[in-house]
N, CA, C and O atoms as a CHARMM CRD file, in Angstrom:
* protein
*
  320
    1    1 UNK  N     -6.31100  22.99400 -25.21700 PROA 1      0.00000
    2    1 UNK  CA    -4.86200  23.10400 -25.21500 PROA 1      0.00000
    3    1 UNK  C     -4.25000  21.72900 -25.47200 PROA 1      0.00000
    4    1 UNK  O     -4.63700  20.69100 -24.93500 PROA 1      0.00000
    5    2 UNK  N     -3.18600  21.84200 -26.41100 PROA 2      0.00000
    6    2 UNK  CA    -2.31600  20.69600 -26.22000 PROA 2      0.00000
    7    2 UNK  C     -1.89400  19.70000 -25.04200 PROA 2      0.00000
    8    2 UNK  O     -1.12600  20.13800 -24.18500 PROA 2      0.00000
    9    3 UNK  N     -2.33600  18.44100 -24.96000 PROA 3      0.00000
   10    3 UNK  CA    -1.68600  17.95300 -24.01800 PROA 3      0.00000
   11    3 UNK  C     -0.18700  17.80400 -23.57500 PROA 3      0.00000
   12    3 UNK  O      0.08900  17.29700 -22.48800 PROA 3      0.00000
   13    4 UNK  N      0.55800  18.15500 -24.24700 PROA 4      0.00000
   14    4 UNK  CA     1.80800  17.92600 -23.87700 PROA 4      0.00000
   15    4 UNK  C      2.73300  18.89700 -23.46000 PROA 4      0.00000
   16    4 UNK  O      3.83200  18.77500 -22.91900 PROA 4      0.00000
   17    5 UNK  N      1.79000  20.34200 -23.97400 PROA 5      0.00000
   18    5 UNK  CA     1.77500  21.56200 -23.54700 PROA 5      0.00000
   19    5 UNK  C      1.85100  21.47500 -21.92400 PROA 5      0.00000
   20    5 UNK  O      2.72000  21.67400 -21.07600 PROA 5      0.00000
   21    6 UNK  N      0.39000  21.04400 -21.93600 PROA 6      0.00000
   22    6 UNK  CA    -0.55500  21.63800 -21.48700 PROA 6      0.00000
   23    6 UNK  C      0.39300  20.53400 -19.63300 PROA 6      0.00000
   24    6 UNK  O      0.19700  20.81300 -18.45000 PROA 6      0.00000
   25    7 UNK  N      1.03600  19.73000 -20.04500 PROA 7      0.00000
   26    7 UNK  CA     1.89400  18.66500 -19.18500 PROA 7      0.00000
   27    7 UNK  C      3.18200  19.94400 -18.91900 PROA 7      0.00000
   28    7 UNK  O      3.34400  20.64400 -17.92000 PROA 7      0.00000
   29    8 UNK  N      3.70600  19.92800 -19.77100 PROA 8      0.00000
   30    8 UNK  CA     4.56000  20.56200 -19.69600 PROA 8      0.00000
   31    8 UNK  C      5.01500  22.18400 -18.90300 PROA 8      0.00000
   32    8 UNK  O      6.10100  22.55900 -18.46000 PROA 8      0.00000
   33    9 UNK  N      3.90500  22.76300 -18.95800 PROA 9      0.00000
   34    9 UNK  CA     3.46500  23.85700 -18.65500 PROA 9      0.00000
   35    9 UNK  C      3.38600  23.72300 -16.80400 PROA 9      0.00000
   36    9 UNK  O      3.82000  24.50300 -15.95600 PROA 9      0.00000
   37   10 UNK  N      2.61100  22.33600 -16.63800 PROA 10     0.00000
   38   10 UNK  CA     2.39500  22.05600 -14.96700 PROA 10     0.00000
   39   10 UNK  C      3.28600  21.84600 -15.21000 PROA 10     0.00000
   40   10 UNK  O      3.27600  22.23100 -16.38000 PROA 10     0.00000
   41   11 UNK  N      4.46900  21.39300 -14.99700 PROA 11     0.00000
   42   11 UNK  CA     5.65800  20.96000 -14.52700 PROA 11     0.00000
   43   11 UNK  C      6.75700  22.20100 -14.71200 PROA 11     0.00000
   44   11 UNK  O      7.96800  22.23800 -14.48800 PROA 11     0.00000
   45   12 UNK  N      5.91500  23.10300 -15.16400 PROA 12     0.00000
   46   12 UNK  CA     6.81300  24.20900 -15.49400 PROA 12     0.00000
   47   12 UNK  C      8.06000  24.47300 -15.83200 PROA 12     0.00000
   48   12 UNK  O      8.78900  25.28600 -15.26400 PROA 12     0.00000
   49   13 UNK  N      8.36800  23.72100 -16.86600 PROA 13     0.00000
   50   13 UNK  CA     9.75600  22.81300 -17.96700 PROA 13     0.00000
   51   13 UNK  C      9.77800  23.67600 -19.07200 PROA 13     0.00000
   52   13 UNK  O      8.73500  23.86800 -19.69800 PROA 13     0.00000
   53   14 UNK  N     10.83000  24.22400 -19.39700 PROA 14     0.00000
   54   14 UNK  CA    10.83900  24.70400 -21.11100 PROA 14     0.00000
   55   14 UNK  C     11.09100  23.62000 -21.75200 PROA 14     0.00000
   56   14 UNK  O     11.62900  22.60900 -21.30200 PROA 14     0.00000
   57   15 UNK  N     10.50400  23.91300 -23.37300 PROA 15     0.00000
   58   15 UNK  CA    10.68400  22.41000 -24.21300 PROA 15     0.00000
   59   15 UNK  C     12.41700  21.88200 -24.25600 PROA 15     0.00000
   60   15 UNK  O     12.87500  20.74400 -24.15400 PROA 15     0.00000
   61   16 UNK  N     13.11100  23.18900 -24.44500 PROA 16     0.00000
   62   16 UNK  CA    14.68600  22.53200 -24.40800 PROA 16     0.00000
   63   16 UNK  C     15.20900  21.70100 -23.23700 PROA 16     0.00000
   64   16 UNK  O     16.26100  21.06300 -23.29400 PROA 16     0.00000
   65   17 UNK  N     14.23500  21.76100 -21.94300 PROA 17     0.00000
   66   17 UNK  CA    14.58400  20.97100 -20.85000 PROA 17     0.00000
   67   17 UNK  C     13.94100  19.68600 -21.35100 PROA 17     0.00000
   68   17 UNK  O     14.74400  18.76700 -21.50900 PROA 17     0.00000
   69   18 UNK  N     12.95300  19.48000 -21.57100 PROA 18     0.00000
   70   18 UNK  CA    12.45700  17.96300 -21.73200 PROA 18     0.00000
   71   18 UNK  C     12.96900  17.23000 -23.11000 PROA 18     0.00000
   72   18 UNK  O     12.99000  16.02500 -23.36100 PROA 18     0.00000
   73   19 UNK  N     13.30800  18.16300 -23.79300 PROA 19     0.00000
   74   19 UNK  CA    13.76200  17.75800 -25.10000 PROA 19     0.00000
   75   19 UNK  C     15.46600  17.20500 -24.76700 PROA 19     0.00000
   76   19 UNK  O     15.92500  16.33800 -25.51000 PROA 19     0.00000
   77   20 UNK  N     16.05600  17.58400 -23.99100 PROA 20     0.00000
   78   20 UNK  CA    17.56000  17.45700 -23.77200 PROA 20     0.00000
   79   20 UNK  C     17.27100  15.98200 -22.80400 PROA 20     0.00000
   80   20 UNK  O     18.28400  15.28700 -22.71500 PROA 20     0.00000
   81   21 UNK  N     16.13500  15.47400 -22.13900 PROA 21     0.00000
   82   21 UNK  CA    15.69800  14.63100 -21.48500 PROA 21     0.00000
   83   21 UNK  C     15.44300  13.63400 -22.02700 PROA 21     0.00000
   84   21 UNK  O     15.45200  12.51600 -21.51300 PROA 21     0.00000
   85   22 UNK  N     15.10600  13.98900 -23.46100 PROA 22     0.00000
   86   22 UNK  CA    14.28800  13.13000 -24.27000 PROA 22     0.00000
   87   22 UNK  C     15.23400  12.20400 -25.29000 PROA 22     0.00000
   88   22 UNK  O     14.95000  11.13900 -25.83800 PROA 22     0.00000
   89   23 UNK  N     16.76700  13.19000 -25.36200 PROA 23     0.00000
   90   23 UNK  CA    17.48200  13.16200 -26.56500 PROA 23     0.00000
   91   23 UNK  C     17.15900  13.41800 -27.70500 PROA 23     0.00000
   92   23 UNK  O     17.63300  12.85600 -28.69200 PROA 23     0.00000
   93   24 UNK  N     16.15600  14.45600 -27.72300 PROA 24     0.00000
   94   24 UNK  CA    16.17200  15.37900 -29.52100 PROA 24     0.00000
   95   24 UNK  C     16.08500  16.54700 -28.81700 PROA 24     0.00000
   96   24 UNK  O     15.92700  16.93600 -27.65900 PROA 24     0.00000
   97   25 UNK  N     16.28200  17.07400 -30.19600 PROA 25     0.00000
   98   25 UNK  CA    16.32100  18.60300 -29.99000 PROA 25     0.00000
   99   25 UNK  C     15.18000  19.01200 -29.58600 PROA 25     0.00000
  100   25 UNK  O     14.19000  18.29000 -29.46700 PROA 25     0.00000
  101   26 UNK  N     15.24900  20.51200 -29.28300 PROA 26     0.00000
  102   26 UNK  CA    13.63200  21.50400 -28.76800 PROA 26     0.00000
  103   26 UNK  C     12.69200  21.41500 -30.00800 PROA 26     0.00000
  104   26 UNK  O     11.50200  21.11900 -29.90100 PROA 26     0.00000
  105   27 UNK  N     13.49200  21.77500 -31.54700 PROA 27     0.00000
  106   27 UNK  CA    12.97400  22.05700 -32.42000 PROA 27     0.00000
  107   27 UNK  C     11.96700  20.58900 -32.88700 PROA 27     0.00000
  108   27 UNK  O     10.98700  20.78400 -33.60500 PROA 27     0.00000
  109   28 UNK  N     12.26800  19.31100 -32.46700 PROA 28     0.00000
  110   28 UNK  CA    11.29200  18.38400 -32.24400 PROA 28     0.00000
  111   28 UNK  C     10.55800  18.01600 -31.70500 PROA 28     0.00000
  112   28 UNK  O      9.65400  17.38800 -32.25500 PROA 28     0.00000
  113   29 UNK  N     10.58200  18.24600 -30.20900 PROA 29     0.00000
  114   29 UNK  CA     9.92400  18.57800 -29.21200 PROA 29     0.00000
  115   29 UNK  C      8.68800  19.35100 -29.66000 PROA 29     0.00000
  116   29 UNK  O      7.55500  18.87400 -29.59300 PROA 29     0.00000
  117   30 UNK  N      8.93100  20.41500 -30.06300 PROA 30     0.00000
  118   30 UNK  CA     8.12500  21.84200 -30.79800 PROA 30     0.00000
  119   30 UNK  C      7.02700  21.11800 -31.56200 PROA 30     0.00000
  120   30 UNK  O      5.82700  21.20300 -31.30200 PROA 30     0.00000
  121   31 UNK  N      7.63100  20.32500 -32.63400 PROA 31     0.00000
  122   31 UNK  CA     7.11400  19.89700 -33.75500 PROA 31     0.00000
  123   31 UNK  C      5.99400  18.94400 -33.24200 PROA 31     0.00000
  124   31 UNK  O      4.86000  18.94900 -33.72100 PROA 31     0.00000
  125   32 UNK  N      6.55400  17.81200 -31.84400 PROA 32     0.00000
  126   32 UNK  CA     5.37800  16.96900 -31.55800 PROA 32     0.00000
  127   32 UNK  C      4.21500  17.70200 -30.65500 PROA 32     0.00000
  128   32 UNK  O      3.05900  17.31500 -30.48300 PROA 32     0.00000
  129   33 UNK  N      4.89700  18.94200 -30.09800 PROA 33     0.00000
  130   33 UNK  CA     3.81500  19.37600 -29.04400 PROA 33     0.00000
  131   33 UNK  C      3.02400  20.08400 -30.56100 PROA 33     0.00000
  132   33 UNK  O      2.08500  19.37400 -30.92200 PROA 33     0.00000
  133   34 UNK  N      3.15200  20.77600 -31.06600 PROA 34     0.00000
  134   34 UNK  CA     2.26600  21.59400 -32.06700 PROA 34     0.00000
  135   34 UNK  C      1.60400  20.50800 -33.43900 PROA 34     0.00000
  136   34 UNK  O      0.85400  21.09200 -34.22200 PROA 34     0.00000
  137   35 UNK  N      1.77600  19.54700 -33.61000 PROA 35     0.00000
  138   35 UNK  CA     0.71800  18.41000 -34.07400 PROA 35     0.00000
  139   35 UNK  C      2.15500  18.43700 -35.51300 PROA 35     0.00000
  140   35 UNK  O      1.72000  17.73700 -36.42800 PROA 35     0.00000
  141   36 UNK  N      2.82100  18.70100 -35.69100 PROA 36     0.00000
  142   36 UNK  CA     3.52200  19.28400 -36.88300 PROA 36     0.00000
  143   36 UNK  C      4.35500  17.79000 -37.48700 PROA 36     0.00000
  144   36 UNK  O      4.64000  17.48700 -38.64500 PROA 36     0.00000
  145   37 UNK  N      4.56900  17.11500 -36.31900 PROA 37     0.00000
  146   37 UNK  CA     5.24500  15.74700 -36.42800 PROA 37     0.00000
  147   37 UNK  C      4.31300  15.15000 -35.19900 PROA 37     0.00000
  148   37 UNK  O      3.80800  15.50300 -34.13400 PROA 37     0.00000
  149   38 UNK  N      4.45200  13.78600 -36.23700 PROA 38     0.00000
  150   38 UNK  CA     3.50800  12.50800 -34.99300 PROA 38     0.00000
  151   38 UNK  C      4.45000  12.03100 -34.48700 PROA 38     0.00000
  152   38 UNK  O      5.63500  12.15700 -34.79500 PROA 38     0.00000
  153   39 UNK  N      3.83000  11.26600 -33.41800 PROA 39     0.00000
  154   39 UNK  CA     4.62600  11.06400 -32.26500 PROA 39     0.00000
  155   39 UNK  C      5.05800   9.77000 -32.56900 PROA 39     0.00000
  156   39 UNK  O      4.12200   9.32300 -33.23100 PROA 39     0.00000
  157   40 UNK  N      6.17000   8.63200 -32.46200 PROA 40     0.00000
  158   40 UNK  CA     6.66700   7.58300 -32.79700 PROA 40     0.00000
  159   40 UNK  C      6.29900   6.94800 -31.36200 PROA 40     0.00000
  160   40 UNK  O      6.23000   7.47700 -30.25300 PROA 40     0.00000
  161   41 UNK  N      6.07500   5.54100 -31.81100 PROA 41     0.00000
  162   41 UNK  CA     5.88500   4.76400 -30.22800 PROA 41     0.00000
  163   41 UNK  C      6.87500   4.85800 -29.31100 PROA 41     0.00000
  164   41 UNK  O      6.60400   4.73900 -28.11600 PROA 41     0.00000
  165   42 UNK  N      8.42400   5.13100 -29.83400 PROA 42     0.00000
  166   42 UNK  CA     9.14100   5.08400 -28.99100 PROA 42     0.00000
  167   42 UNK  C      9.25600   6.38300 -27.78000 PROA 42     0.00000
  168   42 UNK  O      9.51600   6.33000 -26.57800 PROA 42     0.00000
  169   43 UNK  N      8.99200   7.33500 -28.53100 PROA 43     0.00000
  170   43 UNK  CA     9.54000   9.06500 -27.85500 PROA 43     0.00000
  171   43 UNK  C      7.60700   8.67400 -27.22900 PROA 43     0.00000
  172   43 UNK  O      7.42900   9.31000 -26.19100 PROA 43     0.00000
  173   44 UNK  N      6.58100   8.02100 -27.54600 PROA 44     0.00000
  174   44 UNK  CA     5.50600   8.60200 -26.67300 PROA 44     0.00000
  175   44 UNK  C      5.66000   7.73000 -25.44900 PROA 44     0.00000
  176   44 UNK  O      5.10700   7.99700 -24.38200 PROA 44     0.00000
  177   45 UNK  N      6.40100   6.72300 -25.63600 PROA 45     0.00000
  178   45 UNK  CA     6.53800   6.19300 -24.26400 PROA 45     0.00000
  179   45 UNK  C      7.83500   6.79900 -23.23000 PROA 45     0.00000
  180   45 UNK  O      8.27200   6.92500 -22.08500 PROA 45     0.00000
  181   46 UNK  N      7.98500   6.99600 -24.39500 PROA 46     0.00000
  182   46 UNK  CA     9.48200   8.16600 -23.39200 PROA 46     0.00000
  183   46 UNK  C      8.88600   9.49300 -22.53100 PROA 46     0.00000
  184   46 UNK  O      9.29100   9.86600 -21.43000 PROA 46     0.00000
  185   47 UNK  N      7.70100  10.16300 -23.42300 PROA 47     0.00000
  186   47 UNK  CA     7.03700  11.25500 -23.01200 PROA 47     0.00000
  187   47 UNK  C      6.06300  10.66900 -21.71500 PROA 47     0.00000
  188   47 UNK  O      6.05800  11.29500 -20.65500 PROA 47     0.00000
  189   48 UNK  N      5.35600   9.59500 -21.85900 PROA 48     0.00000
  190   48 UNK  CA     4.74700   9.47300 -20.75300 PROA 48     0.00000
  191   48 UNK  C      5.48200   8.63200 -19.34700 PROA 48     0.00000
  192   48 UNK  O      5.07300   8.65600 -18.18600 PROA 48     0.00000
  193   49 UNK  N      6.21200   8.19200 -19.68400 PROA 49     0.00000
  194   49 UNK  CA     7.19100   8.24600 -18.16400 PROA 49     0.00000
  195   49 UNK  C      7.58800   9.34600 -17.89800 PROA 49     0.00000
  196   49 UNK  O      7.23900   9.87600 -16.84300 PROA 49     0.00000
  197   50 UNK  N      8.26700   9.86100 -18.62100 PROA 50     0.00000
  198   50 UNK  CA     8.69500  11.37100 -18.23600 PROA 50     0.00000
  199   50 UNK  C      7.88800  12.09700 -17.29300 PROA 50     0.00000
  200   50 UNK  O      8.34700  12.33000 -16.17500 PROA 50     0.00000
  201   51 UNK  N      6.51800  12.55300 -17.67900 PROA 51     0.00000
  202   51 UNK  CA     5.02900  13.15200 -17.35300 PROA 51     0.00000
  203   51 UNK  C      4.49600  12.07900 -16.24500 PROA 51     0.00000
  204   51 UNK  O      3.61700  12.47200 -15.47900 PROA 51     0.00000
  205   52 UNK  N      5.14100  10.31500 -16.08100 PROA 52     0.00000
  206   52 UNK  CA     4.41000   9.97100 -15.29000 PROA 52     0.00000
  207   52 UNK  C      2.64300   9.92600 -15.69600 PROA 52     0.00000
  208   52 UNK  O      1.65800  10.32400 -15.07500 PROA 52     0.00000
  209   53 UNK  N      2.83400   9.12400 -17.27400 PROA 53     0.00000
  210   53 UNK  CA     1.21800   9.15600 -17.32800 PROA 53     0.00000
  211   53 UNK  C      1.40400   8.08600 -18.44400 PROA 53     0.00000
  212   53 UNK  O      2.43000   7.51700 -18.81500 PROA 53     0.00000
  213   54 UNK  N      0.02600   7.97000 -18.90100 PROA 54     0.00000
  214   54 UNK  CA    -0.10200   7.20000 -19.92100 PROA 54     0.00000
  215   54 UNK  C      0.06300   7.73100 -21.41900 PROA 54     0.00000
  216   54 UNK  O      0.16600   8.83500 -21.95300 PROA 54     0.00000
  217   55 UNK  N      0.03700   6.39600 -21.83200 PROA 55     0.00000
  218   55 UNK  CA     0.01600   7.03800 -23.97400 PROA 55     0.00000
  219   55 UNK  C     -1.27200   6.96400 -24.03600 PROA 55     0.00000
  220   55 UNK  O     -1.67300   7.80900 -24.83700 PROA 55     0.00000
  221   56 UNK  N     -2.46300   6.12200 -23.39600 PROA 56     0.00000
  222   56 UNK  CA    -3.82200   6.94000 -23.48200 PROA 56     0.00000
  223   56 UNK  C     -4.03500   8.15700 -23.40700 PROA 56     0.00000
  224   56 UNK  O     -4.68900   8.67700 -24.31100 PROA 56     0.00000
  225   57 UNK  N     -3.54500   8.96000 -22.31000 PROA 57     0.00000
  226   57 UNK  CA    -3.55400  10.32500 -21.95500 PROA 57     0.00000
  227   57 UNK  C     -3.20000  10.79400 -22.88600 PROA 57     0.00000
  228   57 UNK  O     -4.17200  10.95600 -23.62400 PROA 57     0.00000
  229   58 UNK  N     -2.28700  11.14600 -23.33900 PROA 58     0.00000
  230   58 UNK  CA    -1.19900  11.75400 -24.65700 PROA 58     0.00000
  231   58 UNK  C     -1.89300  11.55600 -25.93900 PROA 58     0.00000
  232   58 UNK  O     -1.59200  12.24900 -26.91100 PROA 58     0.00000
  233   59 UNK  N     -3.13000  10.32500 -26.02000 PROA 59     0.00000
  234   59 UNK  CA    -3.31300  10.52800 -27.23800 PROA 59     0.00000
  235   59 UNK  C     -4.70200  10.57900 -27.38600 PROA 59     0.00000
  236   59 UNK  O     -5.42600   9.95600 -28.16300 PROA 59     0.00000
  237   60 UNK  N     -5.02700  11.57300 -26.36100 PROA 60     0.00000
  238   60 UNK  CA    -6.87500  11.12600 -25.86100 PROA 60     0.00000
  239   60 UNK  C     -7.53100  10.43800 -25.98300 PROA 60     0.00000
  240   60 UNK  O     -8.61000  10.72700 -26.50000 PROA 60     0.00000
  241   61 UNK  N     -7.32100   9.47700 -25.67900 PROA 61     0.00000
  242   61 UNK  CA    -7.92800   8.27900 -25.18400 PROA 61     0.00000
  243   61 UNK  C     -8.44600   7.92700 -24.24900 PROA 61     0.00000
  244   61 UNK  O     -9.19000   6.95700 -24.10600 PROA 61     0.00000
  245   62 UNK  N     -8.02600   8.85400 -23.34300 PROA 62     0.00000
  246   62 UNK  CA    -8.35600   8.80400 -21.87800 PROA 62     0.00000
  247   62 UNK  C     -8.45300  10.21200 -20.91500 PROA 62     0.00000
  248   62 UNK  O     -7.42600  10.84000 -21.17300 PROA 62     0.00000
  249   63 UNK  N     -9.01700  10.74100 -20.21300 PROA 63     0.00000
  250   63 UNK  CA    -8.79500  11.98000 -19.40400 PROA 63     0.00000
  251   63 UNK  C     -8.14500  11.74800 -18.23900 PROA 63     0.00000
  252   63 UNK  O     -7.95100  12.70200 -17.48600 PROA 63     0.00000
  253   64 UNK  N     -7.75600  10.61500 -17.93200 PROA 64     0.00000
  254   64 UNK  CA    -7.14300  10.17500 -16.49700 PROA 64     0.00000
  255   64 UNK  C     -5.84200  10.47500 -16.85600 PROA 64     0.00000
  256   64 UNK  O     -5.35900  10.14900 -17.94100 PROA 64     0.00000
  257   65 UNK  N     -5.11300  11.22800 -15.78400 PROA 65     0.00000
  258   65 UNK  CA    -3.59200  11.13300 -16.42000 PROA 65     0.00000
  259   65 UNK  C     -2.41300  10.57500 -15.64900 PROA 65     0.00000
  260   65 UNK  O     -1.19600  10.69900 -15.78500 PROA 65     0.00000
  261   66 UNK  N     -3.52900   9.61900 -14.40500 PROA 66     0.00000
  262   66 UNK  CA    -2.20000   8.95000 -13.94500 PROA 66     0.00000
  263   66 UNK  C     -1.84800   7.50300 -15.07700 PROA 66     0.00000
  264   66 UNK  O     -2.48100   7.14800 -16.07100 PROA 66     0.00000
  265   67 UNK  N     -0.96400   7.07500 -14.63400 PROA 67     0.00000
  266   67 UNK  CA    -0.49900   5.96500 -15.64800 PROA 67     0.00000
  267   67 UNK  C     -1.60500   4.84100 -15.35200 PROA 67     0.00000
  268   67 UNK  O     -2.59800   5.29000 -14.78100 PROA 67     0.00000
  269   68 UNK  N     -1.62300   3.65400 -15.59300 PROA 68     0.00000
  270   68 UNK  CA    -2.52700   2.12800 -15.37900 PROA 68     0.00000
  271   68 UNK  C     -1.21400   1.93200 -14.07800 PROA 68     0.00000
  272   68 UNK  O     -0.06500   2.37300 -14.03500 PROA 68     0.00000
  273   69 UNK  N     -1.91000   1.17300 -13.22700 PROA 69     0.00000
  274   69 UNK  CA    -1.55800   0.23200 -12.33500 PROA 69     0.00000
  275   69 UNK  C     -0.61800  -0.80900 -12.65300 PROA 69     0.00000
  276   69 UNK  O     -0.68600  -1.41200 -13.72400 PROA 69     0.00000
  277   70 UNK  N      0.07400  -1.00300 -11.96500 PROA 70     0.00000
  278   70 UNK  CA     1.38300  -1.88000 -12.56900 PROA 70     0.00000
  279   70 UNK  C      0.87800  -3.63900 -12.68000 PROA 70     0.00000
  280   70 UNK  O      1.56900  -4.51200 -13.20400 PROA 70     0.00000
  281   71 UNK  N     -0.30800  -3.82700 -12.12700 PROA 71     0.00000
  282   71 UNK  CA    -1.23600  -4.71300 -12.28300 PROA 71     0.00000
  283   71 UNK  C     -1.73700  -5.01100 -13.33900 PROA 71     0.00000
  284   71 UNK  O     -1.55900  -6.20300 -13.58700 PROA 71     0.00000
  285   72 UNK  N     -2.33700  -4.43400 -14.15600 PROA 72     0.00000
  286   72 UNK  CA    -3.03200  -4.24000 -15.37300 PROA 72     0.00000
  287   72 UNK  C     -2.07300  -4.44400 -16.13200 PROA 72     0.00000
  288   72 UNK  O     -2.05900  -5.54900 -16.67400 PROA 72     0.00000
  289   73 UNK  N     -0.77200  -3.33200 -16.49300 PROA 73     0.00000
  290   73 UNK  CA     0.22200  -3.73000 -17.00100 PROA 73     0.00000
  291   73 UNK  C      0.94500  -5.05600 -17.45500 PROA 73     0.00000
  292   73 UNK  O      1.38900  -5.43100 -18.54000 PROA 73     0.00000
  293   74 UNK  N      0.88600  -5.62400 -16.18300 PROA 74     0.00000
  294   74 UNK  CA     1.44200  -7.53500 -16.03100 PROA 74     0.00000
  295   74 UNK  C      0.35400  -8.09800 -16.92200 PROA 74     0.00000
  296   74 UNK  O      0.65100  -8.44000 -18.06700 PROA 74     0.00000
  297   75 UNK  N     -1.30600  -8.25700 -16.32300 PROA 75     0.00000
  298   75 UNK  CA    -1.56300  -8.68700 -17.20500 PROA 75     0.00000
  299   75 UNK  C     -1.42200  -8.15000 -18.56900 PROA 75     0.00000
  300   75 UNK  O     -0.68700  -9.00600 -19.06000 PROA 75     0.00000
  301   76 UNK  N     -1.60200  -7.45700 -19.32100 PROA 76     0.00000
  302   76 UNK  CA    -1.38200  -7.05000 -20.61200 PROA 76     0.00000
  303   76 UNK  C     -0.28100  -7.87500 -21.69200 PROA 76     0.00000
  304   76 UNK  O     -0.40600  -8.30300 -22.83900 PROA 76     0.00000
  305   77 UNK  N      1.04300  -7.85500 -20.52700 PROA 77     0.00000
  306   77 UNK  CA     2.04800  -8.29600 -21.10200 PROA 77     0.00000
  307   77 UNK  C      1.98900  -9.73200 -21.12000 PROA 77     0.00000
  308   77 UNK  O      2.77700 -10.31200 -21.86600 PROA 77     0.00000
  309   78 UNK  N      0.94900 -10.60000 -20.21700 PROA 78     0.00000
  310   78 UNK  CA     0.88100 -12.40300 -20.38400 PROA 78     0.00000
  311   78 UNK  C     -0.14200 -12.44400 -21.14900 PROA 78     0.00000
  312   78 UNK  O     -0.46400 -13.63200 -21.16100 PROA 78     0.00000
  313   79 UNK  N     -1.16100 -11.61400 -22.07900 PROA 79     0.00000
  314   79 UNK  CA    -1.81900 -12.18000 -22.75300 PROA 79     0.00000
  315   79 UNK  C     -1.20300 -11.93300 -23.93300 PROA 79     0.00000
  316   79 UNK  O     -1.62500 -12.72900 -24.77300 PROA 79     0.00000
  317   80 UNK  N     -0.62500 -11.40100 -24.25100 PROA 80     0.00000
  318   80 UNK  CA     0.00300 -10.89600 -25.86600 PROA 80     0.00000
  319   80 UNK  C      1.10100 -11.67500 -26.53700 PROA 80     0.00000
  320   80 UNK  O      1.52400 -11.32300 -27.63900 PROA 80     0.00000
């Protein structure tokens, strides 16, 4: 199953709710959950706060779906 579905579904949200969250329409929403449109860096970081997870998660990269540690994070951002 889709992950974003498959997020969405636990949280038991219709797409027009997260999509009105998101600021686009359902009909985009639609498009990124069903592979139809890729996801832009901006809306996947929008999607994984939302969900409370990572853009690893979202883009399987990872099976963990809590977010990284706000630790890890810091560093990330002083080496770059």
């Amino acid at each position: 199953m889709n992950r974003l579905k498959e997020l969405r579904e636990d949280k038991d949200i219709l797409q027009k709710e997260i999509a009105k969250d998101l600021n686009i329409t359902q009909r985009n929403y639609s498009y990124f959950e069903t592979g139809k449109t890729a996801l832009t860096s901006d809306i996947l970081e929008k999607i994984a706060d939302y969900y409370n997870t990572s853009i690893d998660y979202l883009l399987y990269r990872t099976d963990q779906k809590k977010p990284y540690p706000e630790s890890i994070m810091q560093d990330k951002k002083i080496r770059r």
